[in-house]
N, C-alpha and C positions, 0 to 999 in steps of 0.2 A: 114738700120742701123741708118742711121738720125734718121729717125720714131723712131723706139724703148729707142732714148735717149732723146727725145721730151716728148714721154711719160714717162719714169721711173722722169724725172724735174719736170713735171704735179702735177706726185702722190707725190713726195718727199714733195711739194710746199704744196700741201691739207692737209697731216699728218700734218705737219712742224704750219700750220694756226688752225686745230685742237688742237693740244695740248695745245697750247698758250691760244686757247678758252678755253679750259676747265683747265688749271689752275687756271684761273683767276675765273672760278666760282667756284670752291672750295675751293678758296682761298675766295672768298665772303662768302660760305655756312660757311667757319670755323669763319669768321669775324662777320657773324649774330648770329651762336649760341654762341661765347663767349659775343655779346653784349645783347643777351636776357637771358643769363645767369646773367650778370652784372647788365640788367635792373630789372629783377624778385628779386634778391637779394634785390636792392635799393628799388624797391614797396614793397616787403611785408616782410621788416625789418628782413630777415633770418629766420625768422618765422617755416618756411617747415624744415632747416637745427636742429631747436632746438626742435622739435615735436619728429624729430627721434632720437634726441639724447637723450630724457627725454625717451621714451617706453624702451632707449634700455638700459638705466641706471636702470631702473624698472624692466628690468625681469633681470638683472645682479644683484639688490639690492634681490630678491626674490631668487633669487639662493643661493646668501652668505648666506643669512638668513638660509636657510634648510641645507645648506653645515654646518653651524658653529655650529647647534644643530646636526647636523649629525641624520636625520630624514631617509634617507634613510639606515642606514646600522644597524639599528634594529628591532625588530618585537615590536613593539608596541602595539601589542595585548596579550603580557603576562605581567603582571604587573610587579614593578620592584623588583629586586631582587628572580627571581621565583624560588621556591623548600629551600629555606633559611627561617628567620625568616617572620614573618606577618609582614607587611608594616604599620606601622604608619600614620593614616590621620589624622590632627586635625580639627575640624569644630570650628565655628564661626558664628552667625546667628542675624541679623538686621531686627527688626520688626515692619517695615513701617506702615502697617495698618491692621485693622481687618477689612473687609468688611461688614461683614454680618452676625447675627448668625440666624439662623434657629428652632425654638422651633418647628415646622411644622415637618421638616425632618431631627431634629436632626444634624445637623450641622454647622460646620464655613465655615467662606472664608477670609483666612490671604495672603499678601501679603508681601513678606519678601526677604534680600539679605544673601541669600547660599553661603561661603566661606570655599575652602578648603585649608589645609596646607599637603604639603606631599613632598619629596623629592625622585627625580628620576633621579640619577647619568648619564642616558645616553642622558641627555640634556645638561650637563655640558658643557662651553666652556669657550676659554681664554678672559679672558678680563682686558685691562690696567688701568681704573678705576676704575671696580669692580663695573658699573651699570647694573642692569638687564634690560630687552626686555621683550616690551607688546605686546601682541597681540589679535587680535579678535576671534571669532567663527571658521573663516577659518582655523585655526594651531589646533583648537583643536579638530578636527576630523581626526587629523593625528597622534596622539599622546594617550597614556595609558591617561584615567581621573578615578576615582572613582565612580561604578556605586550605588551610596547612592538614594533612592528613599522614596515616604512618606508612612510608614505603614497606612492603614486606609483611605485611599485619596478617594476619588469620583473623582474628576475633579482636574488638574492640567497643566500647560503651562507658556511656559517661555516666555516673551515677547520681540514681535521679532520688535519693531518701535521704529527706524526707520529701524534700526538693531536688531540684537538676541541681546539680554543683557546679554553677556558673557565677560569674561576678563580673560587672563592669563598673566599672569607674572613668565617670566625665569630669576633665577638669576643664578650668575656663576657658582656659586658650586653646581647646579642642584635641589637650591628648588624650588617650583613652589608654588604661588596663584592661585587659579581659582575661580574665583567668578560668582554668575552667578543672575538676580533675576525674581523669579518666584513669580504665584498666585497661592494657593493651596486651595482647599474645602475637607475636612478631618468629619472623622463621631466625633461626641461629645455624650456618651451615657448620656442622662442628667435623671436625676430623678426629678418631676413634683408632689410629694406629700404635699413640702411645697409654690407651685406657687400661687399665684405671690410673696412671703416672701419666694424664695427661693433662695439659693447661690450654681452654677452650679462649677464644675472641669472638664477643659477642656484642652486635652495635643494635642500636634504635634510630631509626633513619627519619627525619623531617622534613615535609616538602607540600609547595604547592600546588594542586593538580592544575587550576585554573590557569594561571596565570603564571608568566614564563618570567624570564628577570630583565625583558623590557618593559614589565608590569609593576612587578612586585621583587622585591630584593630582601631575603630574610639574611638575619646576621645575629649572632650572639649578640643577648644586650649589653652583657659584663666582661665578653671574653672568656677566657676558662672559666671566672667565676659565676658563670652564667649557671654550671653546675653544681649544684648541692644535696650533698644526700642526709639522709637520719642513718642512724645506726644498723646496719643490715646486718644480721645472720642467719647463716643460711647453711643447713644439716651435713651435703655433702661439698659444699663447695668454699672455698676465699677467698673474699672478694681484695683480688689485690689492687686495682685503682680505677677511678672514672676519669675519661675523657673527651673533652668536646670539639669537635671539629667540623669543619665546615667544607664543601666540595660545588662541584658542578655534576648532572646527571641532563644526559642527551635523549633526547627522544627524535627518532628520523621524521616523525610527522608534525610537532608540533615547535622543535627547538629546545634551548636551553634552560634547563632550571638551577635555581638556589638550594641547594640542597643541607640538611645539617644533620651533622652525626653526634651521637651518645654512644662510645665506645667502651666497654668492661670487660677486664683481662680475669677470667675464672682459672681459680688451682683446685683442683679435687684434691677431697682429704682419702687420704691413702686407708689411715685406721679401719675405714669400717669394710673394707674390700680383705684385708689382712685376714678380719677373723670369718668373714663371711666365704673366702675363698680360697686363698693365698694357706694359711694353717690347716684347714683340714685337707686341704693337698697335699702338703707337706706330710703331717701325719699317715696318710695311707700308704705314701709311700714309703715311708719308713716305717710300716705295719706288712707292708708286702715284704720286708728283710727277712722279718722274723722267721720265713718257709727255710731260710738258709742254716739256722739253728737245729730245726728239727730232722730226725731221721728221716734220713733219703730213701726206707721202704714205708715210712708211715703218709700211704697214698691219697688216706682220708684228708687226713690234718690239713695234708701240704696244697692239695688242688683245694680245697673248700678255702682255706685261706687266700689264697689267688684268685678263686673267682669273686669274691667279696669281695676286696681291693680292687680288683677291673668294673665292677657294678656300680659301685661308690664311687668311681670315679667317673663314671658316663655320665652318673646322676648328680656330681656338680657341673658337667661341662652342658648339660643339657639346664639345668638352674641358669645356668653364664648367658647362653644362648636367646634363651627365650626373653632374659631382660634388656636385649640389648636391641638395637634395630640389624636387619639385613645386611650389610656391607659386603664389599664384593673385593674389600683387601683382608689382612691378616690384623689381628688386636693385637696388645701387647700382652696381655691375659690369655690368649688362644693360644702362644705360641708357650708358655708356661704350663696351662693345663694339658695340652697335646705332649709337650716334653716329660711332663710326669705318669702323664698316661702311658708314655711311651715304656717308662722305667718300672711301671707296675709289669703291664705286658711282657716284658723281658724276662721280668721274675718267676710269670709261671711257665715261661719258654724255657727257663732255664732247669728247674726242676722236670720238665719232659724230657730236656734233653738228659738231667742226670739217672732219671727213671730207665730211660732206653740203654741208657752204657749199664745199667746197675741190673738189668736183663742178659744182656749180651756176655756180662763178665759171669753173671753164671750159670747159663748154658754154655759157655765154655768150659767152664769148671767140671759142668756134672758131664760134658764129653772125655775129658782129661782122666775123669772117674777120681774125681777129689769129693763129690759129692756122691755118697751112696746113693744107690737106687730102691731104699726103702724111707728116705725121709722125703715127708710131708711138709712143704714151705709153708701151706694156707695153716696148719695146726701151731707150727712156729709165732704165726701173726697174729693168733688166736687170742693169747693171752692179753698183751700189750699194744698190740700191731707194729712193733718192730721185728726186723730180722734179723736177728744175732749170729753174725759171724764163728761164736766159739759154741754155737748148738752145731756146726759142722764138722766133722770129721775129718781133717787133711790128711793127705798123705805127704810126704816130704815131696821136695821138689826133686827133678830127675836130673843128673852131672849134663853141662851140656858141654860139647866139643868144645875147646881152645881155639879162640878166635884171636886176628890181631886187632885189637881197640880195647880201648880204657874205658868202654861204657862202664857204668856204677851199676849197671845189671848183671854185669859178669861178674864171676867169684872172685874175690881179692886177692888170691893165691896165681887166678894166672892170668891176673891183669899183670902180677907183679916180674909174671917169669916173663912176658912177653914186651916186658919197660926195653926199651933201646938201652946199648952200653952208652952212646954216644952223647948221652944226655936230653938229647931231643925226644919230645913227646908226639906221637904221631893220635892224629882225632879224628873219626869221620861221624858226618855230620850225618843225624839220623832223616829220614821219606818223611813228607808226609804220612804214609801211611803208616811206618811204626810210630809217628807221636799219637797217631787215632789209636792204635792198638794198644799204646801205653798209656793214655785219656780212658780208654773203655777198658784195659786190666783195674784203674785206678780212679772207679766215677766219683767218688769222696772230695776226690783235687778241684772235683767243678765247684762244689759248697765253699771250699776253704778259699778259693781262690775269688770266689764274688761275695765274700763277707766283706771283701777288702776293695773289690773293684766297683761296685754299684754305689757305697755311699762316696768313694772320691769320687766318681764321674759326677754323680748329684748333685756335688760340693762344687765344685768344677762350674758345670753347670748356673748354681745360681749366684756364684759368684761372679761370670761371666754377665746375666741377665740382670741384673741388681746396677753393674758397673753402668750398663750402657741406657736404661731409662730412668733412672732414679735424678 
């Protein structure tokens, strides 16, 4: 009996030192984590407390947002007001730049800021100021937009750096801005009959694919002043005015649309065609003259300068060519380059033809026996490469019979016996064939006579071409 109260003391004794042990360290563990609580706060300035406070104010500010436009409790995917009148959009369009125009493939490339106006009552919400709420790309993939797209476009993209360049503005009474800005490459059909002296018309066409104009009805927001440009230059062109207008565009399968245009009247600058085409044309061809100056036997000089002016000139109409697109009419540049080519070409026709009479007149000569049969022509041309007339040796010319005519080739003695008493002058008119043989006695007349006739026709010429595209 002792035992067993010895022992029940024992155990009572162990609990009794236990618990008091482990009081005291749980009372330490609660003592450590409030002071590592205390310490953390004091190191990293609440820091942790305010990180969670800010994510969690952000998905609560994101919530109100969608709650006070009430995004969920519509379909959004029917425009507003569905099965009632056509919804009114007004557009507004800012025309940043022209990038590029293309005479190659027929096109532009305009960069410009797309602004819509339109009112959709199921964005509306209360507000004690009466400010509207902006928003980015994000909101507007939740919501009805206007699907307006560019009639005619090639390539097109809105740019998205560092963001999409999108912007919507809600205001209370549920109108909405949507702005957005894109670059557009659009076809321009240009006509190329009066190029380089031509002035292009070139529109930007706006329209809605979906929806016909018992839907949706676009209209300029401002009227003309719906358009506004910044200051545009642009290398080969001038821009002489922008306009905006509006139309209808049919389609057999699905009806009538609203259609809106952006119309721009281009002048090309003449200057840089001048010196790139127009002057060194010019110049060869008045470099192809110069054969007219030189001696009609110096065979070297006269063809090498001819074929160099016909070379030079294939090799800007082939420059002309290649910059320009296909077409299957006449330019107004083609019919200038072909015309000067044509006057080169002449030039060295015309020295073959003086070559050939300047043959003919002496093998006639040396049959006549006015040219001995011991001189050497090729030893003549040796020196200089001319052929000198007084290295030859003539013999007088032979009396010819008394004819009746006052030619100026017969001797003056009996043109004068053979004068009428009567006063009257009697003249026959010479054949063709003695003016050829008076042409080939005298091939010198063909030079003297196209020093004078090639540059008036040229003159001629571009004064004609100048009058009627300029």
């Amino acid at each position: 009996m002792k035992v067993d109260v010895l022992t029940y003391l024992a155990l009572a004794a162990v609990s009794f030192v236990a618990m008091v042990t482990g009081g005291r360290s749980s009372s330490r563990r609660k003592h450590k984590d409030v002071f590592l609580g205390e310490n953390s706060k004091f190191k990293f300035g609440g820091r942790i407390d305010y990180k969670l406070k800010r994510q969690d104010s952000t998905k609560t500010l994101l919530i109100k947002s969608e709650q006070l436009l009430r995004i969920e409790e519509h379909d959004f995917a029917m425009r507003p007001g569905f099965g009632g009148a056509p919804i009114p959009v007004g557009i507004d369009v800012q025309v940043e730049s022209i990038d590029s125009i293309s005479e190659v493939n027929m096109d532009f490339t305009m960069t410009l800021y797309l602004r819509h106006y339109w009112k959709d009552e199921r964005l509306a919400f209360p507000s004690r100021n009466n400010q509207s709420r902006t928003f980015d790309s994000r909101l507007v993939k939740k919501i009805w937009v206007p699907d307006v797209f560019f009639v005619h476009s090639k390539r097109s993209f809105i740019h998205d750096t560092t963001m999409e360049n999108i912007m919507l503005r809600v205001y209370p009474d549920g109108k909405i801005l949507y702005s957005v800005r894109v670059t557009v490459t659009a076809l321009c059909s240009m006509d190329f009959s009066s190029f380089p002296l031509d002035t292009q018309n070139c529109s930007l066409e706006l329209e809605s694919y979906a929806y016909n104009e018992n839907d949706l009805m676009l209209y300029w927001k401002n009227g003309n002043d719906s358009l506004r440009t910044d200051e545009i230059v642009l290398s080969q062109f001038f821009i002489e005015h922008f306009q905006a207008s509006s139309g209808l565009a049919f389609y057999s399968s699905t009806g009538w649309y609203n259609r809106l245009f952006i119309t721009f009247i281009l002048r090309r600058h003449i200057f840089f065609f001048m010196l790139q085409t127009y002057f060194p044309t010019m110049l060869m061809v008045v470099l192809s003259w110069v054969s007219f100056w030189i001696d009609r036997r110096a065979v070297p000089a006269r063809v090498s300068l001819g074929i160099t002016t016909v070379l030079t000139m294939s090799t800007i109409i082939t420059g002309v060519s290649a910059s320009m697109p296909q077409v299957s009419y006449v330019k107004a540049v083609d019919i200038y380059l072909w015309t000067s080519f044509l006057f080169v070409f002449l030039s060295v026709i015309e020295y073959a033809a003086v070559n050939y009479c300047t043959t003919l007149e002496e093998m006639r000569k040396m049959k006549r026996g006015k040219i001995p049969s011991t001189f050497n022509a090729s030893q003549a041309m040796a020196f200089d490469g001319c052929f000198h007339d007084n290295d030859i040796e003539l013999t007088t010319f032979p009396r010819l019979a008394p004819t009746l005519t006052s030619d100026p080739l017969t001797s003056p003695t009996q043109s004068s016996d053979m004068r009428p008493t009567e006063g009257t002058r009697l003249r026959r008119q010479r054949s063709v064939r003695e003016n050829v043989d008076l042409l080939v006695n005298n091939s010198y007349v063909i030079d003297s006579y196209s020093r004078l006739a090639f540059p008036l026709s040229y003159l001629l010429f571009n004064t004609i071409y100048w009058s009627m595209y300029s």
